[in-house]
C-alpha positions as CSV (number, residue, x, y, z in Angstrom):
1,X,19.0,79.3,50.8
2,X,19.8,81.9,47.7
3,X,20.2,85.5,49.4
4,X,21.5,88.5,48.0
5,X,23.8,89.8,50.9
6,X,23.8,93.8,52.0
7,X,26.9,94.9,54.0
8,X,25.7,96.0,57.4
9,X,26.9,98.6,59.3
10,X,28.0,99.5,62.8
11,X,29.9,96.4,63.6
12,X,34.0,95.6,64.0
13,X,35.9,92.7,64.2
14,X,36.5,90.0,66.9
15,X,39.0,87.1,67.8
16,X,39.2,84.9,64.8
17,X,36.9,85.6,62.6
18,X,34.2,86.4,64.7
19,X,32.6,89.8,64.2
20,X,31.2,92.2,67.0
21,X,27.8,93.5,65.8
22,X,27.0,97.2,67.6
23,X,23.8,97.8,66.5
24,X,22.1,97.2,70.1
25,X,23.1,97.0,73.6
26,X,23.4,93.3,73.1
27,X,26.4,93.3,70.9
28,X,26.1,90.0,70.0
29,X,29.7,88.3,69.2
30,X,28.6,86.3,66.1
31,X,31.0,83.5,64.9
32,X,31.8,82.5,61.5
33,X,28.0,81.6,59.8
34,X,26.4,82.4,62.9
35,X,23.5,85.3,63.1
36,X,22.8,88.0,65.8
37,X,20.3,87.1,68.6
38,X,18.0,89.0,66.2
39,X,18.9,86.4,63.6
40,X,18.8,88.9,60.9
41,X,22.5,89.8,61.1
42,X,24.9,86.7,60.2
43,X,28.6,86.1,59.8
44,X,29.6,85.5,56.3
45,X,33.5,85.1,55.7
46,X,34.6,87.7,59.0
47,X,32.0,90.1,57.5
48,X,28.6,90.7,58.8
49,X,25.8,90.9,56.7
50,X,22.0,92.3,56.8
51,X,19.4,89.3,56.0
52,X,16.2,92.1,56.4
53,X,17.6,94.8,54.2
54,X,15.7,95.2,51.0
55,X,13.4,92.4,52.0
56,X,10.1,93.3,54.2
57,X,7.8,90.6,54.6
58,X,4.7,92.6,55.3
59,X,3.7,95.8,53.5
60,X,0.2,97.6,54.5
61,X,-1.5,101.0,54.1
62,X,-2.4,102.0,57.8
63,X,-4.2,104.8,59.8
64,X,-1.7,106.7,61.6
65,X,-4.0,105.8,64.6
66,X,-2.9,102.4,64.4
67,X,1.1,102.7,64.9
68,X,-0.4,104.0,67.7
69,X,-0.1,108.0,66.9
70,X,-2.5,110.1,68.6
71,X,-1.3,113.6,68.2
72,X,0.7,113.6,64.8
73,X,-0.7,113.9,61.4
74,X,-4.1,112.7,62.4
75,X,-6.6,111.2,59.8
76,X,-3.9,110.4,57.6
77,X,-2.2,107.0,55.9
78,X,1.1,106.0,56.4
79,X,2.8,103.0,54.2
80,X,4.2,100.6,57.0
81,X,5.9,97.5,56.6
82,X,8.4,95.7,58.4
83,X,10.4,92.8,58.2
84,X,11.6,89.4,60.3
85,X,13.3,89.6,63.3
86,X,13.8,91.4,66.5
87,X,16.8,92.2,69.4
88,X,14.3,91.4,72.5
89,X,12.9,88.5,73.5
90,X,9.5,89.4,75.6
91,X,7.6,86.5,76.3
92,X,4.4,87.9,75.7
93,X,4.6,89.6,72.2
94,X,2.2,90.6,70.2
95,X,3.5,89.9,66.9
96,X,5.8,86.9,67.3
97,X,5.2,85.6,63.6
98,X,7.7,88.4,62.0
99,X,9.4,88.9,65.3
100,X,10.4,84.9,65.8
101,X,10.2,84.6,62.2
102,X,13.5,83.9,60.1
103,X,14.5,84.5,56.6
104,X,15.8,80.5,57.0
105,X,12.4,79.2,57.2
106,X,10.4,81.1,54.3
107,X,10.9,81.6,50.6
108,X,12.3,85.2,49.9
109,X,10.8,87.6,47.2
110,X,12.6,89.4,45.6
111,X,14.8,92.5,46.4
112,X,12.8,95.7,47.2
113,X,15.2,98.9,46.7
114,X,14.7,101.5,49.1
115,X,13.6,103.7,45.9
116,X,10.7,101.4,45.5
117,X,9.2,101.6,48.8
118,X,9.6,105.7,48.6
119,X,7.4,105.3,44.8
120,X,4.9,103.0,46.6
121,X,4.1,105.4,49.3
122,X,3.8,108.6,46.7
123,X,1.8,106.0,44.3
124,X,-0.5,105.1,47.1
125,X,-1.0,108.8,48.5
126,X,0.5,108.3,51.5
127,X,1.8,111.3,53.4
128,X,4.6,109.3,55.7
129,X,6.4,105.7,55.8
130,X,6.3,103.7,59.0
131,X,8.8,101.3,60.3
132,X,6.8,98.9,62.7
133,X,5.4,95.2,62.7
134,X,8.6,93.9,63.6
135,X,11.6,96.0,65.6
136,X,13.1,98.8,62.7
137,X,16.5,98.4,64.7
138,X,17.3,95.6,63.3
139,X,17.1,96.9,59.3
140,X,18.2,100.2,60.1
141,X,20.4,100.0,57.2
142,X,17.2,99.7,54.9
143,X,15.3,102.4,57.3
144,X,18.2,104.7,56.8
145,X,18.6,104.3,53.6
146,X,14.7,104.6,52.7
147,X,14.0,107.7,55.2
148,X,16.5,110.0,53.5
149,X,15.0,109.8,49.9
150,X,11.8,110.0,51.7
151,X,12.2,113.5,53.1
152,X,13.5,114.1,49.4
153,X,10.4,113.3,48.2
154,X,8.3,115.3,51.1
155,X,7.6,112.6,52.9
156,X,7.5,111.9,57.1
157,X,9.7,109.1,58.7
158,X,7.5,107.1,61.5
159,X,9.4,104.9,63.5
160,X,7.8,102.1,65.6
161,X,10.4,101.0,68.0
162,X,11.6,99.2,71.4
163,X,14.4,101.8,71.7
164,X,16.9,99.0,72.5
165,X,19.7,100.3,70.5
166,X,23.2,101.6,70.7
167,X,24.2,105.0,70.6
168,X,26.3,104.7,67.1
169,X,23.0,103.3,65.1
170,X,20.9,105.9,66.8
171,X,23.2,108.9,66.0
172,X,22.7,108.3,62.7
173,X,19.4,106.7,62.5
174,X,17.1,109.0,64.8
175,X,17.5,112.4,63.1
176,X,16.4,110.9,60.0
177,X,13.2,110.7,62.0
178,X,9.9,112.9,62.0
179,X,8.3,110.6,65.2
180,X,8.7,107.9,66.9
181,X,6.2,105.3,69.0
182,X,8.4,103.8,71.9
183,X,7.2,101.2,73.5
184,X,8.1,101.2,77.3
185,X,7.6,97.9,78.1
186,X,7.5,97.9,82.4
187,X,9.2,100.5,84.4
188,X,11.6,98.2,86.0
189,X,15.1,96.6,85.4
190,X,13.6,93.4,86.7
191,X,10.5,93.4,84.0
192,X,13.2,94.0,81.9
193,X,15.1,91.0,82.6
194,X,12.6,88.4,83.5
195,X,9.7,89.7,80.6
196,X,11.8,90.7,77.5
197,X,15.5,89.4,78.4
198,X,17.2,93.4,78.6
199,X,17.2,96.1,80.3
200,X,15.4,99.4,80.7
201,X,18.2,101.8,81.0
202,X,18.8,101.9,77.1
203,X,15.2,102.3,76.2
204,X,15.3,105.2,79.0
205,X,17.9,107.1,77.1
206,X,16.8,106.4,73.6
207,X,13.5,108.2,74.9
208,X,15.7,111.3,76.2
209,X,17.9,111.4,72.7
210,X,14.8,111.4,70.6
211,X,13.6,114.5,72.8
212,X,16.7,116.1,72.3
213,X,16.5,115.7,68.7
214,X,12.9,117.2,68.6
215,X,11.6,114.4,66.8
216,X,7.5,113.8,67.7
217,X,7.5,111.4,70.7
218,X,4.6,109.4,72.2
219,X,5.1,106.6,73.9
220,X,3.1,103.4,74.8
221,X,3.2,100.7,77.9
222,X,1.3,96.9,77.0
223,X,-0.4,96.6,80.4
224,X,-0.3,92.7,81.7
225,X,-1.5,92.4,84.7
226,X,0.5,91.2,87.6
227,X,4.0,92.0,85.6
228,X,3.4,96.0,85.3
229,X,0.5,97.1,86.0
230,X,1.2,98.5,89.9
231,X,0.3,101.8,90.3
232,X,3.3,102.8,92.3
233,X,5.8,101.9,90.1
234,X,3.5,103.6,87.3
235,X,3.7,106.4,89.2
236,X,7.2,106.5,89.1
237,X,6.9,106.6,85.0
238,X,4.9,109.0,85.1
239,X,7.3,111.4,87.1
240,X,10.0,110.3,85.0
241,X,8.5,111.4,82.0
242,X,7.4,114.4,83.5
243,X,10.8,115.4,84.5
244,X,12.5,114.0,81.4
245,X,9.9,114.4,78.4
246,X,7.4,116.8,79.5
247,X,3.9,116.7,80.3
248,X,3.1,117.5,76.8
249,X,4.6,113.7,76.2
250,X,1.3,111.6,74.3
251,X,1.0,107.9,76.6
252,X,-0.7,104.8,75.1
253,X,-1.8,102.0,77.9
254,X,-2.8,98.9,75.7
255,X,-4.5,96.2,77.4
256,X,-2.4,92.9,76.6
257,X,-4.0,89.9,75.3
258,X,-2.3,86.0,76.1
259,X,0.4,85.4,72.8
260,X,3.4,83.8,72.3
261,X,4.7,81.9,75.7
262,X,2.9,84.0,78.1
263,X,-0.9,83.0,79.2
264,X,-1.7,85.3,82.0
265,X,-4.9,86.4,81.4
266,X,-6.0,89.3,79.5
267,X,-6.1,93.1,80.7
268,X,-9.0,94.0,82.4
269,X,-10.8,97.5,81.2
270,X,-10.9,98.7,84.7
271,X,-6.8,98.1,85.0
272,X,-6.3,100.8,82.0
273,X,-9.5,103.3,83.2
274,X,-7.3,103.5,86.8
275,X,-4.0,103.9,85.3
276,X,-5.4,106.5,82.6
277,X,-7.1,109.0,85.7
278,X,-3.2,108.5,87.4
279,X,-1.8,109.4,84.8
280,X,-4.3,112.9,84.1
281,X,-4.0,113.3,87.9
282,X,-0.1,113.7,87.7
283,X,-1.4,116.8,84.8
284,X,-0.8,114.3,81.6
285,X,-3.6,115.7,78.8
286,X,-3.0,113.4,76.1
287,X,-3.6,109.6,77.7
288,X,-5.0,107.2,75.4
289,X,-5.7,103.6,75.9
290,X,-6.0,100.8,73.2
291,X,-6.9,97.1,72.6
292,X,-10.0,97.6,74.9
């Protein structure tokens, strides 16, 4: 396969000539050749390289409704694309074709600049760029690069993300960012582990550094029933986000639908109606629910 490499960053060396990548709490010890458990991030000569920067796979113009945003720049279009790849492995996602997908098994176009994707969202009247489809951590080079000629060009940085990523990418990736959708996958360490092989606790503090930052926050929980959908531990979400985020904090329930390797049955409405009135009866106003 003919690809133009792009240096990554955050990464050092390891025994031989094995690199440590330290992009996500992972950090994947990739040997010589080898790619990160993202398999976008590969080992070439002790060096380690970005497969995804410079090449999305899917470009769109979307609603801002449909990342979901609920409460930021409403009515307008935001230029979203993404690429292959992604550092958790839930069973049940949504969008495994780019998330599973690998630059090994399809034909690559050909190198889109960071510059370009900036003139595409001015040429197509767009008012922000979104990072989404697949997880943005894992071309954060390419969002980086792309989000500070945006704001030179008056344009908002959207961010789409699991939160699973390591304190040195965020430093330098999150203020770049106007708002972020985090999705909170199940309150739990277990969900964590069993449904998406991680763990909460990063995702947790990603959530609390993008407050801190001031960056536009709303966050938003796939519902599948039987994993995450109990109202107690809900409850317990909602009082962390209360006392960690604020009241003020946007929540998106989605009802999940059977993808990928998981085939529990779909999200019943009533399960998202009963979690929505919990959620306005611990004093949340802005609770929205999707895929109903």
């Amino acid at each position: 396969m003919s690809h133009e490499l792009f240096s990554a960053r955050w990464w050092s060396p390891a025994e031989g000539n094995a690199v440590r990548c330290e992009l996500c709490p992972r950090h994947c010890v990739i040997p010589e050749g080898g790619h990160g458990y993202c398999a976008v991030r590969r080992n070439d000569g002790g060096d380690l390289f970005s497969l995804s920067y410079g090449h999305p796979v899917s470009l769109a113009i979307d609603p801002i409704e449909k990342k979901p945003l609920a409460c930021f720049m409403p009515g307008t279009r935001t230029f979203s694309f993404g690429t292959f790849g992604c550092n958790l492995g839930c069973v049940f996602c949504q969008n495994d074709s780019l998330s599973r997908g690998t630059y090994a098994d399809h034909e690559l176009t050909a190198v889109i600049p960071p510059e370009q994707i900036v003139e595409l969202a001015l040429e197509h009247h767009c008012p922000s760029i979104s990072y989404t489809y697949n997880e943005p951590t894992v071309f954060a080079e390419y969002v980086c690069d792309i989000a500070r000629l945006a704001h030179t060009a008056g344009l908002k940085n959207v961010l789409v993300s699991n939160g699973y990523i390591a304190d040195a990418a965020a430093d330098e990736l999150y203020p770049l960012l106007d708002v972020a959708n985090i999705d909170m996958k199940g309150f739990s360490e277990a969900f964590y582990g069993q449904m998406c092989q991680a763990s909460l606790a990063p995702v947790l503090h990603s959530l609390e550094k993008l407050r801190s930052l001031g960056v536009h926050l709303e966050v938003t929980t796939l519902i599948i029933p039987g994993k995450n959908d109990d109202l107690t531990e809900l409850g317990a979400w909602l009082d962390w986000v209360e006392t960690r985020l604020g009241l003020e904090t946007p929540l998106h329930f989605s009802a999940y639908h059977p993808a990928y390797r998981c085939r529990i049955p779909r999200t019943p409405p009533a399960t998202l109606y009963a979690i929505r009135d919990l959620a306005i009866s611990h004093g949340f106003q802005n609770v929205f629910l999707g895929n109903i």
